[in-house]
C-alpha positions as CSV (number, residue, x, y, z in Angstrom):
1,X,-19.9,7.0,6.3
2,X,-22.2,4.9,8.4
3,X,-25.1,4.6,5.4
4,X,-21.9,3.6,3.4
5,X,-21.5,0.8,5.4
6,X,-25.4,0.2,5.8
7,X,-25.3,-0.1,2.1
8,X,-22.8,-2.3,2.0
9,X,-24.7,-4.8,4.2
10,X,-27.9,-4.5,2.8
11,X,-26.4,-5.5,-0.9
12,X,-24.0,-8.1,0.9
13,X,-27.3,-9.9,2.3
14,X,-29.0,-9.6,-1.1
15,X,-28.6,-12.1,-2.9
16,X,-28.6,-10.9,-6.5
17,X,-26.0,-8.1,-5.1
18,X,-24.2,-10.3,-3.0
19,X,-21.7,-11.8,-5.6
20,X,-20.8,-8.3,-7.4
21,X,-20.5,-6.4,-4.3
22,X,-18.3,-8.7,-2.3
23,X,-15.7,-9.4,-5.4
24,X,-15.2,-5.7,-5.0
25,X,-15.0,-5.5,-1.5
26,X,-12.3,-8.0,-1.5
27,X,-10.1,-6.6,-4.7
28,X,-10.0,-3.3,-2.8
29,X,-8.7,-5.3,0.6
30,X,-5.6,-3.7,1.9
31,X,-2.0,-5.3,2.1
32,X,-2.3,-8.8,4.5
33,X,-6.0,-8.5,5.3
34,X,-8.2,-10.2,2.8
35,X,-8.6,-13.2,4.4
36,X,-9.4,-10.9,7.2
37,X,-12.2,-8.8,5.1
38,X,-13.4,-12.4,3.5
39,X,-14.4,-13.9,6.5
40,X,-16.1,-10.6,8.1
41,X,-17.8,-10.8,4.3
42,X,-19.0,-14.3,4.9
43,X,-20.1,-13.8,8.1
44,X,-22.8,-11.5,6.7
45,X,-23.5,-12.9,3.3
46,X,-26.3,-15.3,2.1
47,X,-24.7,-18.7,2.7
48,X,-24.9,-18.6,-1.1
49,X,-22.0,-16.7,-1.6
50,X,-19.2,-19.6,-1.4
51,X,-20.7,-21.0,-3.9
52,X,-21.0,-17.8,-6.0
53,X,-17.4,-17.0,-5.8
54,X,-14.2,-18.7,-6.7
55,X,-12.4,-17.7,-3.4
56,X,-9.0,-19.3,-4.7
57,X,-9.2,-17.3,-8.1
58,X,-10.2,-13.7,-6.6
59,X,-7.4,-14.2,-4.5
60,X,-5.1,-14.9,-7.2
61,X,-6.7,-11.7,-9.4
62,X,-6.2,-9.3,-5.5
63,X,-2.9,-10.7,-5.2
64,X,-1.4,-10.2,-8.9
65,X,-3.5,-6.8,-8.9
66,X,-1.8,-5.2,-5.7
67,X,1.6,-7.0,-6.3
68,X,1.9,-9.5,-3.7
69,X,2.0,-12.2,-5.6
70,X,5.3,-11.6,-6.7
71,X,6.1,-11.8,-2.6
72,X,4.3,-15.4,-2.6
73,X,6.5,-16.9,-5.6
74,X,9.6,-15.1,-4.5
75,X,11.0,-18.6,-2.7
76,X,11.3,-20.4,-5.6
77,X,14.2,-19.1,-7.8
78,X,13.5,-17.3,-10.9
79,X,14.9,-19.5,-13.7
80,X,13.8,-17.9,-17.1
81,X,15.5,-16.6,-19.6
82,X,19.2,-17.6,-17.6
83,X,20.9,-17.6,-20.9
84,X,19.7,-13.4,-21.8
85,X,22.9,-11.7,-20.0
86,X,21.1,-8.5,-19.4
87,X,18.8,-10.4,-17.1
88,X,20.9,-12.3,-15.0
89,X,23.1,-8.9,-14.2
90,X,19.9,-7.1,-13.8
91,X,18.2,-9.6,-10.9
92,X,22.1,-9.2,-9.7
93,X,21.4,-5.8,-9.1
94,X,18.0,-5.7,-7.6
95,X,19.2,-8.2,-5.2
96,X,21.5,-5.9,-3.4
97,X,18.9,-2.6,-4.1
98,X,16.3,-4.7,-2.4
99,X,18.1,-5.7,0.6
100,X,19.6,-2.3,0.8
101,X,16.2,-0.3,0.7
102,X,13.9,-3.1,2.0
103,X,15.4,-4.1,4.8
104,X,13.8,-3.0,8.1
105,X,12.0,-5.0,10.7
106,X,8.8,-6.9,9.6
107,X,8.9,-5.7,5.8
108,X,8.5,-8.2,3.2
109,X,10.2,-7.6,-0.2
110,X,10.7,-9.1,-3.1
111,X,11.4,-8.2,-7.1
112,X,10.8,-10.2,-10.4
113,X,12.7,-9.0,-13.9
114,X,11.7,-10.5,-16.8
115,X,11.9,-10.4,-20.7
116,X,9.0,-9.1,-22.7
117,X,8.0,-8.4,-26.0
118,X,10.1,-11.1,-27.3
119,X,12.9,-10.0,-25.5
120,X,12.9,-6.8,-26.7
121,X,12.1,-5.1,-23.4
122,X,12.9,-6.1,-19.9
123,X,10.1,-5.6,-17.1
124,X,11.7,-5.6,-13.4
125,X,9.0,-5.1,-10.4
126,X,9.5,-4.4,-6.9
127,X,6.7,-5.2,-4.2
128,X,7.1,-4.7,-0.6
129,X,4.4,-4.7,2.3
130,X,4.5,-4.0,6.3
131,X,1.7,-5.9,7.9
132,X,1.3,-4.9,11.5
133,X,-2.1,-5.9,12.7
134,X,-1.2,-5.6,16.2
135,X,-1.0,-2.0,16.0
136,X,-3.5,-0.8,13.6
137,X,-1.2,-0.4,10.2
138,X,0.0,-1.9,6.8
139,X,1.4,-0.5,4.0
140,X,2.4,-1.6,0.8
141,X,5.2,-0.5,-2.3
142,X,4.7,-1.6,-5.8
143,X,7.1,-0.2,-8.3
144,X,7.0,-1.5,-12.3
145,X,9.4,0.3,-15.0
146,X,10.1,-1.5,-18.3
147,X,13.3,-1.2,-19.8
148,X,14.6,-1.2,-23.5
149,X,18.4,-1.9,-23.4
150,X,19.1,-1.7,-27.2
151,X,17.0,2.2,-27.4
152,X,18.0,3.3,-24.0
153,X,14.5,3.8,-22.6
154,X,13.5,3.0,-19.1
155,X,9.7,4.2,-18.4
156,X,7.9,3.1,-15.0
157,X,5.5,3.8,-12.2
158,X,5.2,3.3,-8.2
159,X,2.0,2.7,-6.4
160,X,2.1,2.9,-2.3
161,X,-0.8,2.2,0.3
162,X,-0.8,2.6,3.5
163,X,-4.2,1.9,5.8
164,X,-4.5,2.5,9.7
165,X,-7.0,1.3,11.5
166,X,-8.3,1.9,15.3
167,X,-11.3,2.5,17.3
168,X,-14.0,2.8,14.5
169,X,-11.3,4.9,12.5
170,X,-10.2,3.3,8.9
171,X,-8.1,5.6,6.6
172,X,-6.0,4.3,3.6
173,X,-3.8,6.7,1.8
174,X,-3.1,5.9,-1.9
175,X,-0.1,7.1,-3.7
176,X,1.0,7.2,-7.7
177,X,3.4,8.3,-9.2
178,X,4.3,8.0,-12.9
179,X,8.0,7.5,-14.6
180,X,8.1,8.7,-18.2
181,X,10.2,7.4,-20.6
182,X,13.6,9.1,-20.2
183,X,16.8,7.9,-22.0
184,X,18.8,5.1,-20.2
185,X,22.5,3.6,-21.2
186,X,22.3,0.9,-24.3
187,X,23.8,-2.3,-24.1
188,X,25.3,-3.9,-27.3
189,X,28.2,-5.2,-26.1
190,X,28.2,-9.2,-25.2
191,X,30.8,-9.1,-22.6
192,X,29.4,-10.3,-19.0
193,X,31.2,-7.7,-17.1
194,X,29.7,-4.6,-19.3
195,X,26.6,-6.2,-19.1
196,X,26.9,-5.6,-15.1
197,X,27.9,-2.2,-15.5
198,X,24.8,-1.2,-17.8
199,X,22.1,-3.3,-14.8
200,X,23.8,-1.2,-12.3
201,X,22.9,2.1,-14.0
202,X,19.7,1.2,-14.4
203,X,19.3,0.2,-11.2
204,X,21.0,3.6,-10.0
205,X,18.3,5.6,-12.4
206,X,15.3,3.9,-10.7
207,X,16.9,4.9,-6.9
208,X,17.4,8.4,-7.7
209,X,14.1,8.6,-9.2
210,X,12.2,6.9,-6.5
211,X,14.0,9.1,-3.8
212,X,13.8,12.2,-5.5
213,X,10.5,11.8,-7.2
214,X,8.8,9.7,-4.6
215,X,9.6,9.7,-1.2
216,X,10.9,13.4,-1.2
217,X,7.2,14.3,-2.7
218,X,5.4,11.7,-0.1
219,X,7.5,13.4,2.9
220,X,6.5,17.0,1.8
221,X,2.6,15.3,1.4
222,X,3.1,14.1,4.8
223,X,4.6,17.6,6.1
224,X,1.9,19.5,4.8
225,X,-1.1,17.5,5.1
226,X,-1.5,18.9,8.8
227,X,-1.5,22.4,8.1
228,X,-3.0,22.5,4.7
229,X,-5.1,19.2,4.1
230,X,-6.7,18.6,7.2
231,X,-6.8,22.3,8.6
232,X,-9.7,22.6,6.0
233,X,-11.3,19.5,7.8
234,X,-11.5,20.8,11.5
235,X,-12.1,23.9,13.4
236,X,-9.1,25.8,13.9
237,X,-10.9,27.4,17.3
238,X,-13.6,25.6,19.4
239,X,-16.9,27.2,19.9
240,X,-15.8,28.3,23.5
241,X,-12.7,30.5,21.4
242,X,-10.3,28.9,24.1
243,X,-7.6,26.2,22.4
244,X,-8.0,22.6,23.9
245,X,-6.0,21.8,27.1
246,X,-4.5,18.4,26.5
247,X,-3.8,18.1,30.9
248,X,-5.5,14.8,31.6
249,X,-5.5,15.5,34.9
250,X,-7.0,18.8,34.2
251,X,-9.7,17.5,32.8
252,X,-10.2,14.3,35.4
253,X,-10.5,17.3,38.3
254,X,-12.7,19.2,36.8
255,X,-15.1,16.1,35.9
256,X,-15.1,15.3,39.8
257,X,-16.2,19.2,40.6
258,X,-18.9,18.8,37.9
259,X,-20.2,15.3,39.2
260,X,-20.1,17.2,43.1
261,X,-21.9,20.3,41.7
262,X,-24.5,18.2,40.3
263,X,-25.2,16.3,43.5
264,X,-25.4,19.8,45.5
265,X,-28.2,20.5,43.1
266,X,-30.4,17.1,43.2
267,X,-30.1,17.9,47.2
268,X,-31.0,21.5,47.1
269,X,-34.0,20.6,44.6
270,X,-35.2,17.6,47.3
């Protein structure tokens, strides 16, 4: 890991690597920290670099990449396509499913639904981050699916990252998982209120998938990762065969009887 990072620097301070390596650096940033990663970037980087790369426009790539540009844009009202019914019941719908399932301290959500392929599909996205620098984690949700009212086919995906941070450690976890197309209700009708019934099915398909599909598989990932994943990463018995006594205390009197013992033995030596 630690000639990874020497790598890193070395191309960072080159300057025909400079400009290559640090757009990827900073595309790969983690939810709320690439201002953060930018300025640790700069701070190493021929004074070339600014000039190099368009800050403003890599940031606008990371953002519409990861998803959280749809957080950024989410004050101003979403004013397209008002006159397609489908949409307006749809954004109706993900309203209340986002502020039922994204509503816990310090989160971040917002959605987006919009018409496609000439309104023959309807493309509804979900972002949602946790930034807590303070203590060491973020984590992001990104969830597309594309929906054909008039066939009755909704298809999607979900993309999660979580990265924890502390004491030299740096771990991010990335998640897919993929939606195929599966048969939906059809809407043909032009009345309003059936219009409301058909977003909330749709709606009702993408929670049940998500929980099912997603979070139940991400818990059992999480379940399992001690005693499968990472038991392949440690030694299950230290060298000495004896299991590791967590008593701080333990430890603290035992590192005052080895600092004693050692003085006996400078004396005895003298």
């Amino acid at each position: 890991f630690m000639l990874l990072v020497v790598a890193f620097i070395e191309q960072l301070q080159a300057s025909t690597m400079a400009t290559p390596t640090a757009r990827s650096i900073l595309l790969a940033s983690p939810p709320g920290q690439f201002d953060l990663i930018l300025e640790d970037i700069q701070s190493i980087a021929p004074k070339s670099l600014s000039e190099d790369v368009d800050v403003s426009a890599l940031r606008a790539e990371w953002a519409a990449t990861t998803g959280h540009a749809i957080v950024e844009s989410s004050a101003a009202v979403d004013t397209t396509d008002e006159s397609n019914g489908c949409i307006n019941a749809l954004r109706k719908a993900m309203d209340d499913y986002v502020n039922l399932k994204f509503s816990s301290p310090g989160v971040r959500a917002a959605h987006r639904v919009k018409q496609e392929d000439g309104g023959e599909t309807i493309t509804i996205t979900t972002y949602a981050e946790r930034i807590d620098l303070t203590n060491h984690s973020v984590g992001s949700w990104n969830a597309c699916y594309t929906v054909n009212p008039s066939l009755g086919h909704i298809s999607g995906s979900v993309s999660i990252t979580a990265h924890t941070f502390e004491n030299g450690g740096n771990v991010q976890l990335h998640s897919k998982e993929e939606k195929p197309k599966t048969n939906s209700e059809c809407i043909t009708s032009n009345d309003n209120a059936d219009k409301q019934i058909w977003a909330k099915s749709i709606v009702k398909k993408v929670q049940a998938w998500e929980d099912k599909e997603v979070m139940d598989k991400l818990t059992d990932t999480y379940e399992r990762m001690n005693n499968e994943y990472l038991k392949s990463l440690r030694r299950v018995m230290p060298i000495t065969r004896t299991k590791m006594d967590w008593n701080v205390m333990a430890h603290r009197v035992r590192i005052t009887l080895g600092e004693g013992h050692d003085k006996d033995k400078l004396k005895h030596q003298h």
